[in-house]
C-alpha positions in Angstrom: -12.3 -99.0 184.6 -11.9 -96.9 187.5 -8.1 -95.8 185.8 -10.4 -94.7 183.2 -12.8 -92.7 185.6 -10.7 -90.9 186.9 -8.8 -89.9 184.1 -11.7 -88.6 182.4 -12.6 -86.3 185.7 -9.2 -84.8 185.8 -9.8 -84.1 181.5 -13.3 -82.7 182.8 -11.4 -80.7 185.7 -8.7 -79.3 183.2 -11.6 -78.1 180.8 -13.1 -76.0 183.4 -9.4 -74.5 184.1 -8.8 -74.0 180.6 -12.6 -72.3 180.0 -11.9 -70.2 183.1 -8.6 -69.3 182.2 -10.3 -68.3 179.0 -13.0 -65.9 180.8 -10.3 -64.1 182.4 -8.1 -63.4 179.6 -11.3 -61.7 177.5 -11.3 -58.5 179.0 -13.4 -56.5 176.5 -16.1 -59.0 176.7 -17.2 -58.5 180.8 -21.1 -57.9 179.9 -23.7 -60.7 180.5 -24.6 -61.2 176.8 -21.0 -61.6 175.9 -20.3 -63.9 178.8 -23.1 -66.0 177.6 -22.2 -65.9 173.9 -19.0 -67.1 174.5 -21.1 -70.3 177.2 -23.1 -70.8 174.4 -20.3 -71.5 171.7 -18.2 -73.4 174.4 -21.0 -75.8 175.5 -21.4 -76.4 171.4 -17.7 -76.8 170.9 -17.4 -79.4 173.8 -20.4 -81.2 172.4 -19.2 -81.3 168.8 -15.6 -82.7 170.1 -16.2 -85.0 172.4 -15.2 -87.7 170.9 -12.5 -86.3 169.3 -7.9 -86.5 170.5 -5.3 -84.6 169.3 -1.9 -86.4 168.4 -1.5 -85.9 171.7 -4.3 -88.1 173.2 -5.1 -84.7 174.7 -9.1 -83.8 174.4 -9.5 -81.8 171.0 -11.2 -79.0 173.1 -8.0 -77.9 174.3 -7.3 -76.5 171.3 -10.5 -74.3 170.4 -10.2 -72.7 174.0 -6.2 -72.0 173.3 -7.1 -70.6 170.1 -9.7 -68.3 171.7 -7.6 -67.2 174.3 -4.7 -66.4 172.2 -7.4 -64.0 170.2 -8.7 -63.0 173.4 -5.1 -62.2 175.8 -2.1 -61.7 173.0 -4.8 -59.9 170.4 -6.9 -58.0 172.6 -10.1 -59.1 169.7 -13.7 -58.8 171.0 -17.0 -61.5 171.8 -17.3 -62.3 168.1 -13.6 -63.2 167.4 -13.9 -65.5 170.9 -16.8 -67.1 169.4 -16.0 -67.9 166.2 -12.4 -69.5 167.5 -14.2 -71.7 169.5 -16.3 -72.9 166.3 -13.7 -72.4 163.8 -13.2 -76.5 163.4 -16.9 -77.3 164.1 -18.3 -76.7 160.8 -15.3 -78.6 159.1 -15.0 -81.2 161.0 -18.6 -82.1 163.2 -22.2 -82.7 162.2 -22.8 -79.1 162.3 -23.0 -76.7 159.3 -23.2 -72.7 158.5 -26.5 -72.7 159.2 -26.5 -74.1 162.3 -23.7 -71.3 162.7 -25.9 -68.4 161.5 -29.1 -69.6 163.1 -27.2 -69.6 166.4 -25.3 -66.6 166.8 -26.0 -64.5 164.1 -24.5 -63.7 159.6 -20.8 -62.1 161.0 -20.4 -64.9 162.6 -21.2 -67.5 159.8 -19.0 -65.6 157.6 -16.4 -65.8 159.7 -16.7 -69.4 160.1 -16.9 -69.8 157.0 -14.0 -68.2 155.5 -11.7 -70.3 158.4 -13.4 -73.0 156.9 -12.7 -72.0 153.4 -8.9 -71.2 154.5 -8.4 -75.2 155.8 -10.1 -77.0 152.6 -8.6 -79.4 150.0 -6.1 -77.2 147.9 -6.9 -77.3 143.8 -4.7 -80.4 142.0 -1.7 -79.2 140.9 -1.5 -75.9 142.6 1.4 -75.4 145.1 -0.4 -75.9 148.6 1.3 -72.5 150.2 0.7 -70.5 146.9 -2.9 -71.9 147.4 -3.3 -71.3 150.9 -1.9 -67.8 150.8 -3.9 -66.8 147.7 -7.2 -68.0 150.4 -5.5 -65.7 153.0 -5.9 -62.7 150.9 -9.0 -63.2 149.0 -10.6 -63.6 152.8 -8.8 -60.3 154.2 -11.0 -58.1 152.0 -14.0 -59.2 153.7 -13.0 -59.7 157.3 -9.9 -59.1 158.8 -10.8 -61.0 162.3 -10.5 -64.3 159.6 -6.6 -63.5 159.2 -6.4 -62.9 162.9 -8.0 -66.3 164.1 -6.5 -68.1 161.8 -2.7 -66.7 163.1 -4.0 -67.6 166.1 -4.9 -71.0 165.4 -1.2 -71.5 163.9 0.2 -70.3 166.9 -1.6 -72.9 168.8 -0.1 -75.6 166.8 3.1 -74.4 166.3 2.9 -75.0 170.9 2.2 -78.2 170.5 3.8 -79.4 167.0 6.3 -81.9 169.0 3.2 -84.6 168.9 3.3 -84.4 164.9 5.6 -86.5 162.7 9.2 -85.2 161.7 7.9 -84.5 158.0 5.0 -83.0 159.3 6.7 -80.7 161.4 9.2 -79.5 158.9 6.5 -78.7 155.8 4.2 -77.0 158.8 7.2 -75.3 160.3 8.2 -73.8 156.5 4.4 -72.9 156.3 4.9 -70.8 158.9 8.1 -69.1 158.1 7.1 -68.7 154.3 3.6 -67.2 155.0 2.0 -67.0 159.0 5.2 -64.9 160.5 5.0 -62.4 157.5 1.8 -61.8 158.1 1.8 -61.5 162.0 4.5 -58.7 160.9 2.2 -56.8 158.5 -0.6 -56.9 161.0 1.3 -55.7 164.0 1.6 -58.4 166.1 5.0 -58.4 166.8 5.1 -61.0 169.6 3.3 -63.4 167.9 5.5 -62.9 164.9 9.1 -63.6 166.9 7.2 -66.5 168.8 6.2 -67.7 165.3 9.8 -67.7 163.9 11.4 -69.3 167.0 9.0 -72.3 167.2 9.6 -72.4 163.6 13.5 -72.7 164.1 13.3 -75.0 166.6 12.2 -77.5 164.8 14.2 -76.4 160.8 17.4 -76.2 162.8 16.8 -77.8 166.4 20.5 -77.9 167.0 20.9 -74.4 166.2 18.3 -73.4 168.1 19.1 -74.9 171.4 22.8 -74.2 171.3 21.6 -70.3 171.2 19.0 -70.5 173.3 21.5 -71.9 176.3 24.1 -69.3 175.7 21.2 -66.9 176.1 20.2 -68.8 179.0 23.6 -68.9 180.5 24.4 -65.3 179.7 20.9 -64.1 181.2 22.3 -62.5 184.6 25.2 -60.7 183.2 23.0 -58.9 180.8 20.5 -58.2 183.7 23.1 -56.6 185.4 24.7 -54.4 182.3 21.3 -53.3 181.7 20.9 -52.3 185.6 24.3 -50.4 185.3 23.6 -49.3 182.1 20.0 -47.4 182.7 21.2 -45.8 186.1 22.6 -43.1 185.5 20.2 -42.1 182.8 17.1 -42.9 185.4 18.9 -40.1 187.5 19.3 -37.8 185.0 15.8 -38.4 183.7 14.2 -38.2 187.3 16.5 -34.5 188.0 14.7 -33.3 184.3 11.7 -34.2 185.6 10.8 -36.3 182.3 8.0 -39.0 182.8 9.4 -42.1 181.7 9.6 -45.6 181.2 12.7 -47.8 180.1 12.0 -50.7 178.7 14.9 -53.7 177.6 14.0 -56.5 175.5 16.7 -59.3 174.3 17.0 -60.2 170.3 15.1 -63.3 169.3 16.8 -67.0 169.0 15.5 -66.8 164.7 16.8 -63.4 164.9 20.1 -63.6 166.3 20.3 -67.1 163.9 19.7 -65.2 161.0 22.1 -62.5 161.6 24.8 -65.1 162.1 24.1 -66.7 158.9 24.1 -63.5 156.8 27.0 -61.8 158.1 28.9 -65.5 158.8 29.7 -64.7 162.6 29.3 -66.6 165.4 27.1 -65.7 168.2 30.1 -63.7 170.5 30.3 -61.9 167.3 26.4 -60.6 167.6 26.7 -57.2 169.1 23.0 -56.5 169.2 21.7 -59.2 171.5 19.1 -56.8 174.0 18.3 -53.4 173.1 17.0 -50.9 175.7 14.1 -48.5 174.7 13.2 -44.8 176.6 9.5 -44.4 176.2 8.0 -40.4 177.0 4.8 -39.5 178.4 5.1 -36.2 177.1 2.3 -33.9 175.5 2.6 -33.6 171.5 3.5 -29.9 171.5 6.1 -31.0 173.1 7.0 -34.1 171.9 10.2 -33.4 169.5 11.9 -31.3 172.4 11.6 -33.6 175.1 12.7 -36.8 172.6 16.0 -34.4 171.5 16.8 -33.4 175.5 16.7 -37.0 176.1 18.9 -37.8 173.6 21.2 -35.3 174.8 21.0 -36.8 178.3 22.1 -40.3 177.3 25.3 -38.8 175.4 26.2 -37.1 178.4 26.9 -40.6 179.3 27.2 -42.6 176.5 29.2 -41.7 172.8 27.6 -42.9 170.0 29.5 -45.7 168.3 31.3 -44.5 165.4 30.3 -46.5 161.8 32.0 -47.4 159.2 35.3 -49.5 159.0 38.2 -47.8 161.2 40.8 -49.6 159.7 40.6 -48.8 156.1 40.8 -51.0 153.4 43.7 -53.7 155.4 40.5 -55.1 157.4 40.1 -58.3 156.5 36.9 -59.2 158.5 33.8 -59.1 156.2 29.9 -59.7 155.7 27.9 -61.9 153.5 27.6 -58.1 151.8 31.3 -57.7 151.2 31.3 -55.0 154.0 34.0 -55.1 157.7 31.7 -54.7 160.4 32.0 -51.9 162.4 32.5 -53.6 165.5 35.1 -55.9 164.8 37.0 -52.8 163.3 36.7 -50.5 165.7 37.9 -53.5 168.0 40.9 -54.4 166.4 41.8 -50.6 166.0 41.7 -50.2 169.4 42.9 -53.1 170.7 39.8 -53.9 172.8 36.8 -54.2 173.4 33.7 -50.8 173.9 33.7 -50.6 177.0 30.1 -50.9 176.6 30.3 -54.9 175.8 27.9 -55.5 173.1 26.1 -52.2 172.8 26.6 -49.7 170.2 27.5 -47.1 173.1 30.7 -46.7 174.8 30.5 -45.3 178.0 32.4 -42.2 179.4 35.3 -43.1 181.8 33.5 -42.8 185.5 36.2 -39.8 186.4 35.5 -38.0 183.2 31.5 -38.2 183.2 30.3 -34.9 182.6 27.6 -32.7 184.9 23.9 -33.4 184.0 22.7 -31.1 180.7 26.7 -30.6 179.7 26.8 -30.4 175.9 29.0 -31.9 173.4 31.0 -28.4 172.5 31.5 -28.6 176.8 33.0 -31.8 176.5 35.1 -31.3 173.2 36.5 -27.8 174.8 38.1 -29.7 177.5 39.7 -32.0 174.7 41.4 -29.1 172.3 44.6 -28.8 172.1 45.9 -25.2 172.9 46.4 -22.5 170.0 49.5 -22.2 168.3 51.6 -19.3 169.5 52.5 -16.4 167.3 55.3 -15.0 165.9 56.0 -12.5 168.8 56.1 -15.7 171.4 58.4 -15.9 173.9 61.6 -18.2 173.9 59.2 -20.4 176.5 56.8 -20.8 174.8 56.0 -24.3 172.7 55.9 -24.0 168.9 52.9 -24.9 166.4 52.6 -28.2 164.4 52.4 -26.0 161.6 56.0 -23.9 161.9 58.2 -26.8 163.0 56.7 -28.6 159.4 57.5 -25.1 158.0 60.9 -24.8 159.5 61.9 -28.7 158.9 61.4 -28.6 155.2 63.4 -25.4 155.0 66.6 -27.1 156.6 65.8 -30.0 154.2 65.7 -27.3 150.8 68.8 -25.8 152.0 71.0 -29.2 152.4 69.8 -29.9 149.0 70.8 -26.8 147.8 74.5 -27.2 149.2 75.1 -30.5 148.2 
């Protein structure tokens, strides 16, 4: 009994965390009336739930408040949104009803709830249950988008904790998500949430798959740190001398992504060139916008040459896609006989001694490559001749042993 106690004071304690945690995170609802919008709804929500577990033998409250703060941190939605994730399984699954809903906080709110509500009924008999569930999605977006948003939210949510469910649940829920939430988080913007959504998916379609890329990503985590370091350096410089105002960002490809690039072009994941990408972000006025984004441009080539595309071996190269096409990187590889010095980028760097001066151009650089002119006919005996006249004079000698034989 006393077990018991204290287990539900530590369940009581990690509400009050979780609520707080929620407060925090909404930070476009700071006014009193919001604040005690959102109190209102939670104090109903705990009420209505009470007696309620997940699969987890977790309180069901936990997952009304991480619904709401997913709307409230990743989305950046206002007090309404908060509210109605809070309520969004009350109507469906507790004593109250819509009117309760509207009576309490007001009509947007009611038709909010009602069209999450609408969105997690009984699908019609005989109708495919995503084709159903989809068609709900859309016939709901023309009234309020904030429906679409919670309810991504909500998936998101589960998709966190779908380890509790059963294996067949989690593969029909986890095809769900691929097939119709991850599409959607795409269209709407919300990037993040859309890679998070395709990962979680993964895990559990292909959970070998998944973990075996997400520990060489692990394990190869420092050394990218470190190219990216060495990579951005000189550019910071160059960046910082221009005077440009500046911010680099670097982000690494997703575990779905990277799986789905190995599948389509049949590589393995050494072969995935395109693991991080690094992004230059300007602060620039708009005047000015199309200058400064070319004159940064030119200052990463001053240190970096743009990776050739297309096959560099012709029609021999044996190496190719899903697509029937070589990839450019294993050409230019086996051409060479080596790696880009760049590793996995599609950049090779310029040879430390060779780096040009800050603001050089490309006709600068490609000067210092030429070959000299061919001499002309008045030359001197020192002097070295053209391509062109030893061609000339070699196919002479040949004409005239053919004409003496």
């Amino acid at each position: 009994m006393e077990a018991a106690a204290i287990d539900l004071e530590l369940e009581k304690n990690e509400i009050l965390r979780r609520y707080r945690g929620l407060l925090r995170a909404a930070v476009h609802s700071r006014s009193a009336a919001d604040r005690r919008a959102i109190r209102k709804a939670f104090d109903l929500a705990l009420e209505a739930h009470k007696d309620m577990r997940r699969k987890s033998g977790e309180p069901y409250i936990y997952h009304p408040i991480g619904v709401a703060r997913i709307v409230a941190e990743e989305m950046g939605l206002d007090t309404t949104s908060i509210v109605c994730a809070l309520l969004q399984d009350t109507v469906e699954d507790t004593y109250m009803t819509l009117d309760d809903v509207g009576n309490l906080f007001g009509e947007r709110e009611r038709n909010i709830v009602d069209g999450l509500t609408k969105m997690s009924g009984v699908f019609e008999p005989g109708t495919s249950a995503q084709a159903e569930n989809f068609r709900k999605m859309l016939l709901t977006l023309s009234n309020d988008v904030r429906v679409i948003l919670i309810k991504i939210a909500d998936r998101l949510d589960n998709m966190r904790t779908l380890e509790h469910m059963r294996p067949d649940k989690q593969q029909k829920i986890a095809s769900e998500t691929l097939f119709m939430y991850a599409p959607l988080a795409h269209r709407l913007g919300l990037y993040g949430i859309k890679t998070e959504l395709e990962d979680l998916a993964l895990k559990y379609k292909e959970p070998e798959a998944y973990h075996d890329i997400e520990a060489k990503l692990r394990k190869t985590q420092s050394v990218r740190t470190r190219f990216i370091n060495a990579f951005t350096l000189p550019i910071r410089r160059a960046l910082d001398v221009a005077g440009m105002t500046y911010e680099i960002r670097s982000r690494t490809k997703s575990i779905f992504s990277i799986w789905q690039k190995m599948q389509k072009q049949r590589v393995t994941f050494e072969e995935v060139y395109d693991v991080f990408a690094i992004r230059i972000i300007l602060d620039t006025p708009y005047e000015r916008e199309k200058a400064d984004a070319w004159r940064t441009y030119s200052i990463v080539t001053d240190y970096y040459q743009p990776a050739q595309t297309g096959c560099a071996t012709g029609s021999a190269c044996r190496r190719r896609t899903a697509t029937n096409r070589c990839t450019p990187q294993s050409c230019r590889r086996r051409a060479s006989g080596s790696r880009s010095k760049s590793g996995r980028g599609g950049w090779t760097r310029w040879p430390r001694r060779a780096w040009p001066p800050i603001g050089a151009t490309r006709t600068a650089r490609r000067s210092r490559t030429t070959p000299p002119p061919p001499a002309k006919s008045g030359s001197t005996a020192g002097s070295t001749p053209s391509a062109k006249s030893s061609k000339a004079a070699k196919k002479t000698r040949c004409s005239s042993s053919t004409s003496s034989s």
